[in-house]
C-alpha positions in Angstrom: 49.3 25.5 -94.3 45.2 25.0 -92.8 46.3 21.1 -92.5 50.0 21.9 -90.8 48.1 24.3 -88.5 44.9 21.9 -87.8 46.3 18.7 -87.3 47.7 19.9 -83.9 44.9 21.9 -82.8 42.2 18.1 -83.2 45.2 16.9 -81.7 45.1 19.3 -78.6 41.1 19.0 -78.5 41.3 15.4 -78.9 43.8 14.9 -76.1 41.5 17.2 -73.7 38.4 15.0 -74.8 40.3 11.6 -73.5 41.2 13.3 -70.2 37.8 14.4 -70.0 36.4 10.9 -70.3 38.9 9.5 -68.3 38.8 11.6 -65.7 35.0 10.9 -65.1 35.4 7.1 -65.7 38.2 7.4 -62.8 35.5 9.2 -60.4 33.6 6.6 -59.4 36.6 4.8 -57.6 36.0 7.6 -55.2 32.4 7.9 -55.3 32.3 11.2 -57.2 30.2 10.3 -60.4 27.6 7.6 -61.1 28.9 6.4 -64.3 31.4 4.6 -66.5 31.9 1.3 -64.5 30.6 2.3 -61.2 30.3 -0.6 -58.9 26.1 -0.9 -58.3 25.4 -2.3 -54.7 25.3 -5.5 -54.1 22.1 -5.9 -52.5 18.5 -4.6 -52.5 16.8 -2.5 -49.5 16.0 -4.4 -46.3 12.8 -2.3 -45.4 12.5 -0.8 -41.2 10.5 -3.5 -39.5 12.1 -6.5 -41.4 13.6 -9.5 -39.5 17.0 -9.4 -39.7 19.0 -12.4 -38.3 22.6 -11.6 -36.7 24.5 -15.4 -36.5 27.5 -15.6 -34.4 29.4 -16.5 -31.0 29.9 -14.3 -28.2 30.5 -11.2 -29.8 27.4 -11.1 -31.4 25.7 -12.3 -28.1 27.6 -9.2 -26.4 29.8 -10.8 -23.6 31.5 -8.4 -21.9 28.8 -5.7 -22.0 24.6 -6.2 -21.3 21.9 -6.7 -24.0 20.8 -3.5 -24.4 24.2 -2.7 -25.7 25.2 -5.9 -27.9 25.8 -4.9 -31.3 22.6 -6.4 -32.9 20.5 -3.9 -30.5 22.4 -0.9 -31.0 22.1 -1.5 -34.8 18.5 -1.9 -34.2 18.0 1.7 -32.9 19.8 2.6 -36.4 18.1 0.5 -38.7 14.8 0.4 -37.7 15.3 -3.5 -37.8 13.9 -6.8 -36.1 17.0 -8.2 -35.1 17.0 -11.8 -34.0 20.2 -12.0 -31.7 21.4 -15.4 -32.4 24.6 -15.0 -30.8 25.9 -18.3 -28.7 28.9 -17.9 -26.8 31.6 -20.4 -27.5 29.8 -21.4 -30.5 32.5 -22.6 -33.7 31.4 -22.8 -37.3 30.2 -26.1 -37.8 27.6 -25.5 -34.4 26.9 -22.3 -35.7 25.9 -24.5 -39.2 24.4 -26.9 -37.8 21.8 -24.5 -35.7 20.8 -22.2 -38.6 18.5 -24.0 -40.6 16.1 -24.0 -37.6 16.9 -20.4 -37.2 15.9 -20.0 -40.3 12.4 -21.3 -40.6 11.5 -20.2 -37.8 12.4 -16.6 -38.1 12.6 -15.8 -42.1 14.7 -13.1 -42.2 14.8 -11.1 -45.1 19.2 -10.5 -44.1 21.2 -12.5 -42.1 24.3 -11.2 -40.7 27.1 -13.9 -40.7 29.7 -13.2 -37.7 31.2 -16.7 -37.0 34.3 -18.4 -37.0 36.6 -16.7 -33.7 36.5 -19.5 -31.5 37.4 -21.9 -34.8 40.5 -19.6 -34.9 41.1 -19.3 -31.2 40.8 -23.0 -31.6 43.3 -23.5 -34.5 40.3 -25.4 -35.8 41.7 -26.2 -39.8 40.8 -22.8 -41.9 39.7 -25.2 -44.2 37.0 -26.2 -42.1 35.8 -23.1 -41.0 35.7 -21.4 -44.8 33.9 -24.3 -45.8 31.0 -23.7 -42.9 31.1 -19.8 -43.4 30.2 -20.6 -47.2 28.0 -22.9 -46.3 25.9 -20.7 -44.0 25.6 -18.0 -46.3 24.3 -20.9 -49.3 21.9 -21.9 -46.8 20.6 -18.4 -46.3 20.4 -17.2 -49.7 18.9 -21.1 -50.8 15.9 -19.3 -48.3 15.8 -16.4 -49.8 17.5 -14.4 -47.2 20.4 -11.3 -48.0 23.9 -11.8 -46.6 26.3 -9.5 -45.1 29.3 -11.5 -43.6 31.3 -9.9 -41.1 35.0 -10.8 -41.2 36.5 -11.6 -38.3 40.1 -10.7 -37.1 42.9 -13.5 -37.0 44.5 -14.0 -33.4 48.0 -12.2 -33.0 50.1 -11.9 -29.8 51.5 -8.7 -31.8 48.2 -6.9 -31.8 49.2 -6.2 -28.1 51.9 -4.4 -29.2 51.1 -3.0 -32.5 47.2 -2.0 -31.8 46.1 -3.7 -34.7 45.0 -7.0 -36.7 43.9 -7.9 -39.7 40.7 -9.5 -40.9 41.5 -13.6 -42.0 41.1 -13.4 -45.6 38.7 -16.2 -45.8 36.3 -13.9 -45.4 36.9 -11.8 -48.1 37.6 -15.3 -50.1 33.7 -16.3 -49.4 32.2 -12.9 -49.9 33.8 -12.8 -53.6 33.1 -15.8 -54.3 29.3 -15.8 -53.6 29.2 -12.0 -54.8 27.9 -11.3 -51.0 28.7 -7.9 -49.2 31.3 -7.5 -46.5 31.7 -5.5 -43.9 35.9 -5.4 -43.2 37.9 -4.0 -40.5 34.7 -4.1 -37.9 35.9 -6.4 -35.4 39.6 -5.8 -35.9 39.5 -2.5 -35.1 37.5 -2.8 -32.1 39.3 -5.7 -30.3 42.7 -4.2 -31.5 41.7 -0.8 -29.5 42.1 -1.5 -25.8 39.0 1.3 -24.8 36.8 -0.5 -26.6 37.3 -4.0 -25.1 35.8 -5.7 -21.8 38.4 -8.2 -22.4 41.1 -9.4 -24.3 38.7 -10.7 -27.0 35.1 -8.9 -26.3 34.4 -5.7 -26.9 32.7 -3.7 -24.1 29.6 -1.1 -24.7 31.6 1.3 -26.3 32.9 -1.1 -29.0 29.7 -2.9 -29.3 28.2 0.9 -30.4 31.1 1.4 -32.9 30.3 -2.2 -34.4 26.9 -1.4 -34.5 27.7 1.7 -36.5 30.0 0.3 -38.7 27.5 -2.6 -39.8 24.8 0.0 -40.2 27.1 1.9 -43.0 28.5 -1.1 -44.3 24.9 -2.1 -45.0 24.0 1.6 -46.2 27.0 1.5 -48.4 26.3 -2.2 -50.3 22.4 -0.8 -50.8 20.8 -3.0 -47.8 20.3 0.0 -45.8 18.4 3.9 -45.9 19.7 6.6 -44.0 17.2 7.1 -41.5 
Protein backbone atom coordinates (compact mmCIF):
# COMPACT_ATOMS: atom_id res chain seq x y z
CA UNK A 1 0.00 0.00 0.00
CA UNK A 2 3.10 2.88 1.11
CA UNK A 3 4.52 2.13 -2.67
CA UNK A 4 0.71 2.38 -4.49
CA UNK A 5 0.26 5.54 -2.36
CA UNK A 6 3.97 7.12 -2.90
CA UNK A 7 4.70 6.55 -6.33
CA UNK A 8 2.02 9.18 -7.27
CA UNK A 9 2.78 11.58 -4.71
CA UNK A 10 7.17 11.75 -6.18
CA UNK A 11 5.20 11.79 -9.20
CA UNK A 12 3.11 14.93 -8.31
CA UNK A 13 6.38 16.57 -6.58
CA UNK A 14 8.47 15.62 -9.33
CA UNK A 15 6.14 17.14 -12.02
CA UNK A 16 6.03 20.52 -9.87
CA UNK A 17 9.92 20.43 -9.65
CA UNK A 18 10.19 20.33 -13.71
CA UNK A 19 7.72 23.21 -14.06
CA UNK A 20 9.58 24.98 -11.54
CA UNK A 21 12.80 24.74 -13.45
CA UNK A 22 11.26 25.34 -16.55
CA UNK A 23 9.49 28.08 -15.75
CA UNK A 24 12.72 29.96 -14.56
CA UNK A 25 14.79 28.69 -17.56
CA UNK A 26 11.78 30.31 -19.75
CA UNK A 27 12.18 33.75 -17.82
CA UNK A 28 14.97 35.05 -19.27
CA UNK A 29 13.32 35.28 -22.82
CA UNK A 30 11.44 38.09 -21.15
CA UNK A 31 14.10 39.43 -19.02
CA UNK A 32 12.68 38.23 -15.74
CA UNK A 33 15.59 36.09 -14.31
CA UNK A 34 19.32 36.08 -14.88
CA UNK A 35 19.89 32.46 -15.31
CA UNK A 36 19.47 29.22 -17.23
CA UNK A 37 20.57 30.38 -20.80
CA UNK A 38 20.24 33.99 -20.55
CA UNK A 39 21.68 35.82 -23.45
CA UNK A 40 24.92 37.94 -21.77
CA UNK A 41 25.47 41.25 -23.76
CA UNK A 42 27.29 41.40 -26.49
CA UNK A 43 29.55 44.04 -25.76
CA UNK A 44 31.60 45.65 -22.87
CA UNK A 45 30.90 49.34 -21.42
CA UNK A 46 31.86 52.35 -23.57
CA UNK A 47 32.81 54.72 -20.72
CA UNK A 48 31.16 58.86 -20.85
CA UNK A 49 33.87 60.80 -22.56
CA UNK A 50 34.96 57.99 -25.02
CA UNK A 51 35.06 58.70 -28.86
CA UNK A 52 32.53 57.19 -30.41
CA UNK A 53 32.40 57.21 -34.30
CA UNK A 54 28.74 57.33 -35.99
CA UNK A 55 29.52 56.21 -40.04
CA UNK A 56 26.84 56.83 -42.44
CA UNK A 57 25.15 59.11 -45.31
CA UNK A 58 22.77 61.74 -44.82
CA UNK A 59 20.81 60.45 -42.09
CA UNK A 60 23.59 60.31 -39.90
CA UNK A 61 24.78 63.78 -41.09
CA UNK A 62 21.12 65.01 -40.25
CA UNK A 63 19.68 66.45 -43.54
CA UNK A 64 16.52 67.63 -43.14
CA UNK A 65 17.04 69.05 -39.60
CA UNK A 66 20.30 71.28 -38.17
CA UNK A 67 23.36 69.77 -36.22
CA UNK A 68 22.37 70.34 -32.96
CA UNK A 69 19.62 67.93 -33.60
CA UNK A 70 21.25 65.10 -35.87
CA UNK A 71 20.99 61.94 -34.22
CA UNK A 72 24.76 61.50 -33.25
CA UNK A 73 24.31 64.93 -31.02
CA UNK A 74 21.25 64.10 -29.46
CA UNK A 75 22.70 60.70 -28.45
CA UNK A 76 25.55 62.62 -27.15
CA UNK A 77 23.46 64.53 -24.56
CA UNK A 78 22.33 60.83 -23.51
CA UNK A 79 25.45 59.10 -23.49
CA UNK A 80 27.85 61.34 -22.23
CA UNK A 81 29.84 60.39 -25.52
CA UNK A 82 32.46 62.04 -27.98
CA UNK A 83 30.70 61.49 -31.07
CA UNK A 84 32.54 61.98 -34.28
CA UNK A 85 29.66 62.76 -36.82
CA UNK A 86 30.94 61.12 -39.90
CA UNK A 87 27.86 61.35 -41.80
CA UNK A 88 28.38 62.29 -45.76
CA UNK A 89 25.36 62.90 -47.58
CA UNK A 90 24.95 60.82 -50.74
CA UNK A 91 27.69 58.64 -49.54
CA UNK A 92 27.05 54.50 -50.69
CA UNK A 93 28.88 51.66 -49.07
CA UNK A 94 31.83 51.18 -50.89
CA UNK A 95 32.70 55.41 -50.27
CA UNK A 96 31.62 54.98 -46.97
CA UNK A 97 34.52 51.88 -46.96
CA UNK A 98 36.75 53.38 -48.61
CA UNK A 99 36.87 56.66 -46.08
CA UNK A 100 36.95 54.78 -42.83
CA UNK A 101 40.29 53.59 -42.39
CA UNK A 102 41.39 57.28 -42.15
CA UNK A 103 38.56 57.80 -39.89
CA UNK A 104 39.81 55.52 -38.01
CA UNK A 105 43.33 56.47 -37.10
CA UNK A 106 42.70 59.42 -36.83
CA UNK A 107 39.95 59.36 -34.26
CA UNK A 108 40.24 55.76 -32.37
CA UNK A 109 37.07 55.29 -31.26
CA UNK A 110 36.47 52.91 -28.69
CA UNK A 111 32.55 52.11 -30.83
CA UNK A 112 31.69 52.84 -34.16
CA UNK A 113 28.20 53.05 -35.08
CA UNK A 114 27.68 51.57 -38.71
CA UNK A 115 24.54 53.32 -40.48
CA UNK A 116 25.31 52.91 -44.23
CA UNK A 117 23.91 51.43 -47.19
CA UNK A 118 20.40 53.70 -48.14
CA UNK A 119 21.65 55.34 -51.03
CA UNK A 120 23.16 51.69 -52.27
CA UNK A 121 19.38 50.67 -51.98
CA UNK A 122 17.91 53.84 -53.35
CA UNK A 123 20.45 53.04 -55.98
CA UNK A 124 19.51 49.34 -56.65
CA UNK A 125 23.26 49.05 -56.13
CA UNK A 126 23.57 44.74 -56.05
CA UNK A 127 22.79 43.66 -52.25
CA UNK A 128 25.56 41.76 -52.76
CA UNK A 129 27.75 44.59 -52.90
CA UNK A 130 26.59 46.44 -50.21
CA UNK A 131 26.54 43.36 -47.48
CA UNK A 132 29.89 42.69 -48.53
CA UNK A 133 31.05 46.63 -47.64
CA UNK A 134 28.76 46.67 -44.45
CA UNK A 135 30.89 43.46 -43.29
CA UNK A 136 33.76 44.81 -44.27
CA UNK A 137 33.39 48.07 -42.28
CA UNK A 138 32.60 46.46 -39.23
CA UNK A 139 36.02 43.89 -39.82
CA UNK A 140 37.88 46.95 -40.23
CA UNK A 141 36.66 48.39 -37.03
CA UNK A 142 36.91 45.59 -34.72
CA UNK A 143 40.71 44.61 -36.69
CA UNK A 144 41.32 48.41 -34.61
CA UNK A 145 39.99 47.47 -31.72
CA UNK A 146 36.91 49.42 -31.92
CA UNK A 147 32.99 47.94 -30.72
CA UNK A 148 30.24 47.84 -33.36
CA UNK A 149 26.72 48.52 -33.30
CA UNK A 150 25.28 48.46 -36.92
CA UNK A 151 22.21 50.13 -37.52
CA UNK A 152 19.93 48.40 -40.07
CA UNK A 153 18.56 50.38 -42.51
CA UNK A 154 14.96 50.16 -43.94
CA UNK A 155 14.45 48.69 -47.71
CA UNK A 156 12.64 51.27 -50.09
CA UNK A 157 8.81 50.51 -50.60
CA UNK A 158 6.20 52.60 -52.54
CA UNK A 159 3.75 50.66 -50.02
CA UNK A 160 5.27 52.25 -46.93
CA UNK A 161 3.11 55.32 -48.21
CA UNK A 162 0.23 53.54 -47.79
CA UNK A 163 0.85 51.04 -45.11
CA UNK A 164 3.00 53.43 -42.57
CA UNK A 165 5.62 50.94 -42.35
CA UNK A 166 8.90 49.09 -43.69
CA UNK A 167 11.00 46.70 -42.75
CA UNK A 168 14.68 46.62 -42.07
CA UNK A 169 16.79 44.72 -45.23
CA UNK A 170 17.79 41.59 -43.62
CA UNK A 171 21.39 42.05 -44.57
CA UNK A 172 21.76 43.67 -41.67
CA UNK A 173 20.63 41.31 -39.40
CA UNK A 174 22.74 38.67 -41.74
CA UNK A 175 26.20 40.74 -40.88
CA UNK A 176 25.42 41.39 -37.29
CA UNK A 177 24.93 37.40 -36.68
CA UNK A 178 27.51 36.62 -38.46
CA UNK A 179 30.28 38.72 -36.79
CA UNK A 180 28.32 38.29 -33.30
CA UNK A 181 27.94 42.35 -33.42
CA UNK A 182 24.92 44.15 -31.77
CA UNK A 183 22.01 45.55 -33.68
CA UNK A 184 19.92 48.07 -33.28
CA UNK A 185 16.48 47.07 -35.49
CA UNK A 186 13.46 48.88 -36.44
CA UNK A 187 15.38 52.49 -35.77
CA UNK A 188 15.21 53.98 -39.07
CA UNK A 189 12.15 52.11 -40.29
CA UNK A 190 10.03 53.37 -37.88
CA UNK A 191 11.02 56.86 -38.19
CA UNK A 192 10.94 57.34 -41.97
CA UNK A 193 7.73 55.07 -42.16
CA UNK A 194 6.00 57.88 -39.60
CA UNK A 195 5.21 60.87 -41.71
CA UNK A 196 5.65 63.49 -38.24
CA UNK A 197 8.84 62.44 -37.93
CA UNK A 198 10.20 63.14 -41.48
CA UNK A 199 11.61 66.39 -43.26
CA UNK A 200 11.22 64.47 -46.29
CA UNK A 201 10.32 61.50 -47.97
CA UNK A 202 13.58 59.85 -46.81
CA UNK A 203 15.10 62.16 -43.80
CA UNK A 204 13.87 62.39 -40.70
CA UNK A 205 13.28 65.89 -39.27
CA UNK A 206 14.26 66.97 -35.48
CA UNK A 207 11.73 65.06 -34.00
CA UNK A 208 12.84 61.71 -35.61
CA UNK A 209 16.45 62.49 -35.32
CA UNK A 210 15.54 62.65 -31.23
CA UNK A 211 13.64 59.24 -31.40
CA UNK A 212 16.76 57.77 -33.30
CA UNK A 213 18.90 59.10 -30.85
CA UNK A 214 16.95 57.45 -28.15
CA UNK A 215 16.50 54.28 -29.65
CA UNK A 216 20.46 53.89 -30.27
CA UNK A 217 21.02 54.98 -26.76
CA UNK A 218 18.79 51.84 -25.46
CA UNK A 219 19.82 49.62 -28.03
CA UNK A 220 23.37 50.29 -26.77
CA UNK A 221 22.14 50.13 -22.96
CA UNK A 222 20.37 46.93 -23.81
CA UNK A 223 23.58 44.89 -25.72
CA UNK A 224 25.88 46.21 -22.48
CA UNK A 225 27.68 49.23 -24.45
CA UNK A 226 25.80 51.67 -22.51
CA UNK A 227 24.95 52.96 -18.49
CA UNK A 228 21.96 54.53 -17.60
CA UNK A 229 22.92 57.91 -16.82
Amino acid sequence: MIGVHTLPVMTLQRRVALTRIAAACAAPAIGAFAGCGRRKPLGRVVPAGSIVLALGDSLTFGTGATPETSYPTVLAGLSGWQIVNAGVPGDTSAQALARLPVLLQEHKPALVLVSIGGNDLLRRLPDADTRANLQRICELALAEGAQVLVLAVPRPSVAAAFTGSLSDHPMYAEVSAALKVPLHASGWASVLADAALRADAIHANANGYAQMARGVYDAARAHGLAEPR
